[in-house]
Structures are given as C-alpha cells and as structure tokens.
N, C-alpha and C positions, 0 to 999 in steps of 0.2 A: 527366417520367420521369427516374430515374438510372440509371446504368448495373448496379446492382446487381437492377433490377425486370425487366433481360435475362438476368439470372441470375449474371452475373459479379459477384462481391465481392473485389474489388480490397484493402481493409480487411485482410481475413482470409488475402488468399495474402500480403499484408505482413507479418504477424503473424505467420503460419508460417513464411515465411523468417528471420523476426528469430530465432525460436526455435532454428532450426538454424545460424545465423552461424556459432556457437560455436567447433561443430563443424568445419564447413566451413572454418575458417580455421586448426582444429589441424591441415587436411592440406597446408598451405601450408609452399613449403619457400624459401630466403633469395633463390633465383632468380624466385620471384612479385615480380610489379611490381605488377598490378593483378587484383582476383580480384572481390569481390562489389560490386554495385552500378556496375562501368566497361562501357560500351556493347561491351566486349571484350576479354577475359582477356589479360593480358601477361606472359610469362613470359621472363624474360634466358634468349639460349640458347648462350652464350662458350664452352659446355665441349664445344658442338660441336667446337669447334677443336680437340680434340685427338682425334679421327677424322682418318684419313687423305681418306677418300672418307665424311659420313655422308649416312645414305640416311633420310628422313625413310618411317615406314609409317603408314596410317592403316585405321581401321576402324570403321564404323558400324553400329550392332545394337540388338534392342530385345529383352526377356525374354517377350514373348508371349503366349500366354492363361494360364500361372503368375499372374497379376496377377487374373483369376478367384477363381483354388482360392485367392489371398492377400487377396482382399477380403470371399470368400462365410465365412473362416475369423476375418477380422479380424488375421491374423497378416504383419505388413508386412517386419516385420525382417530378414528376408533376399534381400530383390528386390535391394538397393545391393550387395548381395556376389553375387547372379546376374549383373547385369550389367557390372558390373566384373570380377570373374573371368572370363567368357565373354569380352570383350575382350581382356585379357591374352594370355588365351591366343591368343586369333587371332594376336595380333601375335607372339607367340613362336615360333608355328609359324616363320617366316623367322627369328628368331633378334636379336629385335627386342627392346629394353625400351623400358618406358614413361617417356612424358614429361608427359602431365596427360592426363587425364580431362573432359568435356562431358557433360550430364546434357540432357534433354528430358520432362519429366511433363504429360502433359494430360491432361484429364476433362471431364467434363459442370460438375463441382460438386467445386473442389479442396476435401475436407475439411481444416480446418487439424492435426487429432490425423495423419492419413494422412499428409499432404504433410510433416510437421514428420519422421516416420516411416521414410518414405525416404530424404528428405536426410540422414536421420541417419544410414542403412543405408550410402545411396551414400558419406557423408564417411567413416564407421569403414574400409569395405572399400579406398578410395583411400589412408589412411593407412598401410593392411597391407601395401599393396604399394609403400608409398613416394612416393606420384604426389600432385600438385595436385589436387584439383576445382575448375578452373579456369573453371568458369562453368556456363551453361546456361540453359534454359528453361522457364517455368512457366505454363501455358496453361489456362484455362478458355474451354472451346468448347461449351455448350449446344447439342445440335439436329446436332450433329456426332459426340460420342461418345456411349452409352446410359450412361442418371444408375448408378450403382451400379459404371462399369468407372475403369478408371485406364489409360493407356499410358505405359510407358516403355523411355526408348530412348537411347543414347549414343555420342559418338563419340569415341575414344582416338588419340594421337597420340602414335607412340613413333620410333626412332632405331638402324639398326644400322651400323655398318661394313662399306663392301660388299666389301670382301674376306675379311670374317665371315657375310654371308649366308647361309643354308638352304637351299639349290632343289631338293634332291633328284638333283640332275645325279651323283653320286656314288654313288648307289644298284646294288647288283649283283644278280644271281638269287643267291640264298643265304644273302641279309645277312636278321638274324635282325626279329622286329617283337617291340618291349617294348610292355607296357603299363603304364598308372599306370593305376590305378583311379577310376571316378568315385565318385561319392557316392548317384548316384541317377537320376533322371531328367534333371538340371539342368537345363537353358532347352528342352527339345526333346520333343514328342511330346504335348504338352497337352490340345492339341486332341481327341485320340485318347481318351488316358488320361482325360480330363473324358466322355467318354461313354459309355464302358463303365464306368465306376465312378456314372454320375449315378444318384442315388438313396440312396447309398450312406452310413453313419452315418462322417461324418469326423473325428470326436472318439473315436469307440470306440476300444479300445486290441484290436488283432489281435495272437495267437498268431503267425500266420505272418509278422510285421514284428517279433516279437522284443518284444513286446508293447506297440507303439508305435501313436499313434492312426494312422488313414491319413493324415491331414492333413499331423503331422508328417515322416514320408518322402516325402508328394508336396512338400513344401516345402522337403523339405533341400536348402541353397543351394550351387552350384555350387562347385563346387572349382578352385583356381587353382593353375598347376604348377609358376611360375616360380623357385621354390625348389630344386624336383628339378632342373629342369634347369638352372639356374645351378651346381648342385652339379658335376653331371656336366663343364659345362665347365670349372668352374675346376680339376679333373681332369686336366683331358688329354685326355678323351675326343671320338673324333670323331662327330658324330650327324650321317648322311649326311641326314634325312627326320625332317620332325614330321608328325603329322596331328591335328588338334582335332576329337574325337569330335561332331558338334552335326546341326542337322535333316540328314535324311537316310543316319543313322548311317552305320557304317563301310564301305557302298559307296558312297557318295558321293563321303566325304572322303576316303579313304584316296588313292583315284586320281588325287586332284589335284596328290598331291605326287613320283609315282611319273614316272620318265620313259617316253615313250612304247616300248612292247615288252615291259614288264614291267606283272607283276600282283602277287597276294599269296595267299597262304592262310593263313586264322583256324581255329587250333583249339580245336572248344569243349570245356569242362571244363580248358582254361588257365588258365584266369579266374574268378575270383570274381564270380557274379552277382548282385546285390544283390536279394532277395526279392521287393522292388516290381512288379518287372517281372515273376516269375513269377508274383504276381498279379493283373496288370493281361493279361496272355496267357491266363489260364484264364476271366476274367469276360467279358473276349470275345470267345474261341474265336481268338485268333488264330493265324497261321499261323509258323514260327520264323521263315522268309522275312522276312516285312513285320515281325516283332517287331525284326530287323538294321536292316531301311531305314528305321525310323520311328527307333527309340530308340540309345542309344550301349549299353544292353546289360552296361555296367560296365567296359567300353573306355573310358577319359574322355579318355585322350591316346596315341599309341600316337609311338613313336621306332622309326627306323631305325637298327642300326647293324651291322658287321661282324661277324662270332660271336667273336674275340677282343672287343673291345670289350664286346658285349654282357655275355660271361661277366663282363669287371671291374664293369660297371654294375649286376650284380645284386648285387655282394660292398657296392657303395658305397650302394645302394638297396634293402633288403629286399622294400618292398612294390611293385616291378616284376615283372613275370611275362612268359616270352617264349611268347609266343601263336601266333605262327605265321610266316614266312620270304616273303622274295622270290622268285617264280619268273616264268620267261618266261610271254610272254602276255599277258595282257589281263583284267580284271575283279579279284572279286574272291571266293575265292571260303570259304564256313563249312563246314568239314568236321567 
C-alpha cells in the first residue's frame, strides 16, 4: 500500500503549494529570514528596540462554517481576507500592529485548485496589511474531517508599546461609542444564517441585496480597520476602548473592553444595516434580541472616545457613526 491509498496525496498538496510560493513570498518583507519550506518561520525582530516597554499580542482564530457556504458555492477567494482581517482586528483592539501571520488548512481531501486558492487569498490579504505569511500548515486528515469541508484557521502575532496600550481603564459614563461599519456577516453567525436560508437558490440575484446573488453577500469578506484607526491615531486622537464586533455580537464583546461599573447603550437606526441580515431575520423569524447576540448587525468595530474627540473623528472619518454612549451599569443595552 502507499500512503496515497489512505487517501492522503502528499504529490498534489506539493503541487499546490509550489503554485502559491509566488505569492506567499511577495508578502515577505527584508526582516524574513526563513518563510517556506524551514521547520519554522524566522523573522529578525531589532526594530523591537526601538519600543520602550514592547509587549508581544497574539491571537488565534479560524473563519468557521463560511468555509461551507465557500465550498457548496465554489467561491474560495475571500476566506485568506476573513481570516486575516478578523485577526487584525483582534490585535488592534489593544492597539497592537501586526508582525506576521500562521495559516492552518485541513480537510478530508486537500484539492490542489482549492488549496492553491486560499493561500493565494490568505498571501494577497497578508500583503494588504503589510505582514509576512510566515508559515503554516497543510493537513490532509481522512476519517477526521467530512470529504466536501475545508477548515481554517490562523494565528497572528503582533507588537504594541505598553505605554500605548488600549485597556479601556480610561472609559467614562458619557464617552460617546463610534462605529465603523461591517461589510456583512463576516466570520460570525454561519451556523445560523446556513439554516435558515438551507434550501435557498444562492446564485439568484435578490432585489432585496441590491440585486446581488445571496451567495455573494453571505461571502463578502471581512473587513479590516487598521487603516481608520491608524488614521485617528496619527491624529491626536485619544481612543479610550475598541471593541471587534465577532461571535456573540455586540453584547458580548462590547463588555469585555468596558471597566467594571459601566455598561453602554446602542441606538438603533444609527447605523446602517446591511440588507442581509434583514433577510436572514424574516426567513427565520428571528427575534432582534438573538439577531444582536448572534450577528455584529453592521457594528463591525465600535471605538470609545470622549464627545470632543468623537466630534473630530467623525470630521476625519466620514463613514463612522456614533451609535450610542457610556453609562453606568452593567450590560448592554439596544434601544
């Protein structure tokens, strides 16, 4: 027997990687030592030293049943931009930039069109935000995953100055809450959204999406914010709290970055809500409640900042909207 008659073809995730090298090595920047093919990604890191105090962050995550609705559709190209934008952001929240990107793909049966597919996703979306794909993993596991799925999943490892930190410890009752808007569902709520809509023709083009198939807006890929908020700081501005809209929308996360004793109120009709979702709440009845805790809603990133502040940040960022304020308390609450 060879190892290919267990179902793994060693051959072909070759091939597919050779295919995306290319790629992967146009996201390499002059501090890469060692990237494809070394038992372990090297990246010189000297320019720490000019941190006073720097504080290494890290985070690990994986895009979820999106990987579904992108295989039952054939449409790959944007899972390398979900998962790397959805990183980013995490790390941003603390106030963190990126230093290289780790990629993880496994399946039953890596196709070489699919695998060549992603990496190309995950290498274009690493270059946009300036960062290495500084290695990873490529797994064929038969009898482990079901033949038709894909998982991935990645960890990012970024860098701030801990006297530049984010904690939220500067948060007041009255300091206003912006938002940036998402894109759409991005990494969260799939689960949900795939079975209220199962059945459903994902290539038609809907009136109610602005005549777009549904496929394409349940796949529109995650949006990354490090831009907005790089802007704001090179500003001036102080941003007391970030929060990254993701599972569990915005009573989840919102609280994690608020200090104990305070809460928040969301005012709706703030906010631009992206269609999707009000079609994904009338096919299955759902309630606004669990449509908040499941999905981000079009809340994609929400900032903390003092109402001077805020007012300059909307002059310097048009498409921020201030949604709703700190108050005492606890929770969180949609009015």
């Amino acid at each position: 027997m060879k190892y290919q008659d267990a179902g793994v073809d060693i051959d072909r995730k070759a091939g597919a990687l050779k295919r995306a090298a290319q790629k992967i090595k146009e996201t390499y920047t002059p501090q890469v030592l060692r990237g494809i093919g070394a038992f372990g990604g090297m990246l010189e890191a000297s320019r720490l030293k000019e941190m006073s105090e720097p504080v290494l962050v890290a985070s690990t995550d994986g895009v979820g049943t999106k990987t579904l609705l992108a295989a039952q559709t054939g449409r790959y190209g944007g899972l390398g931009f979900d998962l790397v934008n959805h990183s980013v952001n995490d790390l941003l929240v603390q106030g963190a930039r990126p230093l290289f990107f780790m990629d993880y793909i496994a399946s039953a049966r890596l196709e070489a069109e699919v695998l060549a597919a992603v990496l190309g996703s995950l290498a274009e979306a690493c270059k946009a935000v300036g960062i290495p794909l500084l290695g990873g993993e490529t797994a064929e596991m038969p009898g482990v995953y079901h033949e038709g799925s894909l998982d991935l999943a990645g960890t990012i490892v970024g860098v701030v100055d801990k006297a530049r930190i984010v904690d939220g410890s500067k948060v007041q009752p009255g300091d206003v809450l912006l938002a940036l808007p998402s894109s759409g569902l991005h990494t969260n709520g799939y689960s949900l959204a795939r079975k209220v809509l199962a059945g459903w023709n994902l290539e038609e083009p809907r009136p109610e999406l602005g005549g777009v198939p549904l496929a394409e807006a349940l796949l529109e890929p995650h949006r990354c914010y490090l831009e907005e908020v790089a802007l704001l700081e090179r500003e001036g501005l102080e941003i007391r709290a970030m929060a990254h809209i993701t599972g569990g929308g915005v009573f989840e996360n919102l609280p994690r970055v608020l200090p104990e004793g305070l809460g928040a109120e969301i005012r709706r009709g703030s906010f631009p809500v992206p269609p999707i979702f009000d079609l994904i709440q009338r096919a299955g009845n759902i309630e606004v409640q669990e449509m908040f805790r499941v999905f981000n809603m079009g809340l994609g990133y929400i900032l903390v900042l003092s109402s001077d502040m805020a007012s300059w940040a909307q002059t310097l960022l048009p498409q921020i909207y201030p949604v709703g304020y700190i108050m005492e308390g606890s929770g969180i609450k949609v009015a």
